[in-house]
C-alpha positions in Angstrom: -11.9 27.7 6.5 -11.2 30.3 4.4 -11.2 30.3 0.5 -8.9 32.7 -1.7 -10.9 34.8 -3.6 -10.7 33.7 -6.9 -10.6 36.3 -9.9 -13.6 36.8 -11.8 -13.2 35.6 -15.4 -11.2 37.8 -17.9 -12.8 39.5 -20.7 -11.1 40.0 -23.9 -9.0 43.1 -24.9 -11.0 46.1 -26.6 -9.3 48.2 -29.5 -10.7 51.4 -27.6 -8.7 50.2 -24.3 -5.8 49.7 -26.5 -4.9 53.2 -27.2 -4.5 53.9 -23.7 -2.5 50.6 -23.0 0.2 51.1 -25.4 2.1 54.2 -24.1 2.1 52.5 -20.5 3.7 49.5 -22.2 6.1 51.6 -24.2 7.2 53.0 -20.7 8.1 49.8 -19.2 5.3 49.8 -16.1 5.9 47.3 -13.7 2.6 46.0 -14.0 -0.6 47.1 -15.4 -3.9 45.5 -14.5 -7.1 46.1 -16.8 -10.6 46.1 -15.0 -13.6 46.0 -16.4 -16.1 48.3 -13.9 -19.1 48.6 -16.6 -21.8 46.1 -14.9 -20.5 48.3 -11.1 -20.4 51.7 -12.6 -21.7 54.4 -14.5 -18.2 57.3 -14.4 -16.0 54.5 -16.4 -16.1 51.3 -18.1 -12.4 50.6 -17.5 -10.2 51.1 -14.6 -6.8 50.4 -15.5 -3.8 50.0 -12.6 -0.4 50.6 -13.4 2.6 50.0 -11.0 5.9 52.0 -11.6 8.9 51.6 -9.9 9.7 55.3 -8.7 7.9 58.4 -8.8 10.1 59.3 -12.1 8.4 56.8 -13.3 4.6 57.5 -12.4 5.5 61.1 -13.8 7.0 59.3 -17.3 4.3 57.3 -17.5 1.6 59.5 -17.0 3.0 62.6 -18.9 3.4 60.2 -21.9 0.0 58.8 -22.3 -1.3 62.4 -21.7 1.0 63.5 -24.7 -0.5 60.5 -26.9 -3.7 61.0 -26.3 -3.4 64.8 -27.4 -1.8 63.5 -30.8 -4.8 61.1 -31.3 -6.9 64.4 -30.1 -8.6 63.1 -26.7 -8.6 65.0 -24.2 -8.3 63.9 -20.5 -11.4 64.6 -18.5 -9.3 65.1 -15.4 -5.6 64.6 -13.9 -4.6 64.5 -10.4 -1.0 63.9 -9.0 1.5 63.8 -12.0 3.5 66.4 -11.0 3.5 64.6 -7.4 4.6 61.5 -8.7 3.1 58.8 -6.3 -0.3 58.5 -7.7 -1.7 60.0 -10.9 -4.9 59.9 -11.9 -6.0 60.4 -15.4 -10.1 60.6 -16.3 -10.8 59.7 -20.3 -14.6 59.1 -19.0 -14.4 55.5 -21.0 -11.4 54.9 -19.0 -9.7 56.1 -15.5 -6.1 55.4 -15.2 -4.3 54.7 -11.7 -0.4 55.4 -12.9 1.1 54.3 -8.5 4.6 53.7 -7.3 4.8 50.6 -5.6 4.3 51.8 -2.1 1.0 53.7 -2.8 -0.3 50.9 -5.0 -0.2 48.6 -1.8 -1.6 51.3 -0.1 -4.7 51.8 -1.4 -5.0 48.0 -3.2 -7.6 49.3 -6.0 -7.3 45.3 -7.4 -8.7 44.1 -4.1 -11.4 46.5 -3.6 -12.6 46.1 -7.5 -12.3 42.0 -6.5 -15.6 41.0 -8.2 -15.0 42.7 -11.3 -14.0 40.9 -14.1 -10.2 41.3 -15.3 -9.5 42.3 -19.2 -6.7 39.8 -20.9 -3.8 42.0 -21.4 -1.9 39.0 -22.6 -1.1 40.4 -26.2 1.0 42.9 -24.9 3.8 40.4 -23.1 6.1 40.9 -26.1 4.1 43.1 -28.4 4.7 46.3 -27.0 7.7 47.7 -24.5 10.6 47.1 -26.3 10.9 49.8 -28.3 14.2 52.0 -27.5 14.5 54.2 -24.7 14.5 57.4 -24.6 15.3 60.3 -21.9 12.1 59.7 -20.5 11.7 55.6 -20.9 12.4 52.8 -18.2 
């Protein structure tokens, strides 16, 4: 008989993941998944998985954290896929962003292959963060 897999247990929320968390909150993602990868991996300590619904979205999304992170004066190691809008990748060495559309999150299932690693509480951010107004780029 099979077993579900049950999810390691979740590790608190860092103030160095936050700055990264709150401009995919203020864009409304779908859903966004915190993983810590430090005891599995030496390129990142955090992998964090965001779903959007369109490829708008991903490009929203993406291009908004990239802009915050310039105000706060980090700069992206890497991006990959933005302009593409199904999958963008952004590198901040500490962290690696996955910014999919729904489709090509299925796809390619990053929670299911990173299965062992322990999830970060994202909790606070239910009602904390998101409901700022929209603007011509917000969900």
């Amino acid at each position: 008989m099979n077993t579900p897999h049950l999810a390691p247990l979740s590790k608190p929320l860092s103030d160095s993941l936050k700055k990264y968390l709150i401009p995919i909150f203020e864009r409304k993602a779908t859903c966004v998944i915190a993983i810590d990868v430090s005891e599995f991996t030496s390129y990142a300590d955090t992998l964090v998985v965001v779903e959007a619904r369109s490829n708008r979205q991903v490009r929203s999304i993406a291009e908004h954290v990239m802009k915050e992170m310039r105000r706060q004066k980090i700069t992206v190691i890497g991006s990959e896929g933005v302009k593409k809008g199904e999958w963008a990748l952004l590198d901040y060495g500490d962290a690696i962003l996955h910014i999919f559309e729904t489709k090509t999150k299925s796809l390619y299932d990053l929670e299911g292959f990173w299965a062992d690693a322990p999830r970060i509480d994202l909790s606070e951010f239910d009602h904390t963060h998101g409901d700022q107004e929209d603007d011509d780029d917000g969900f």
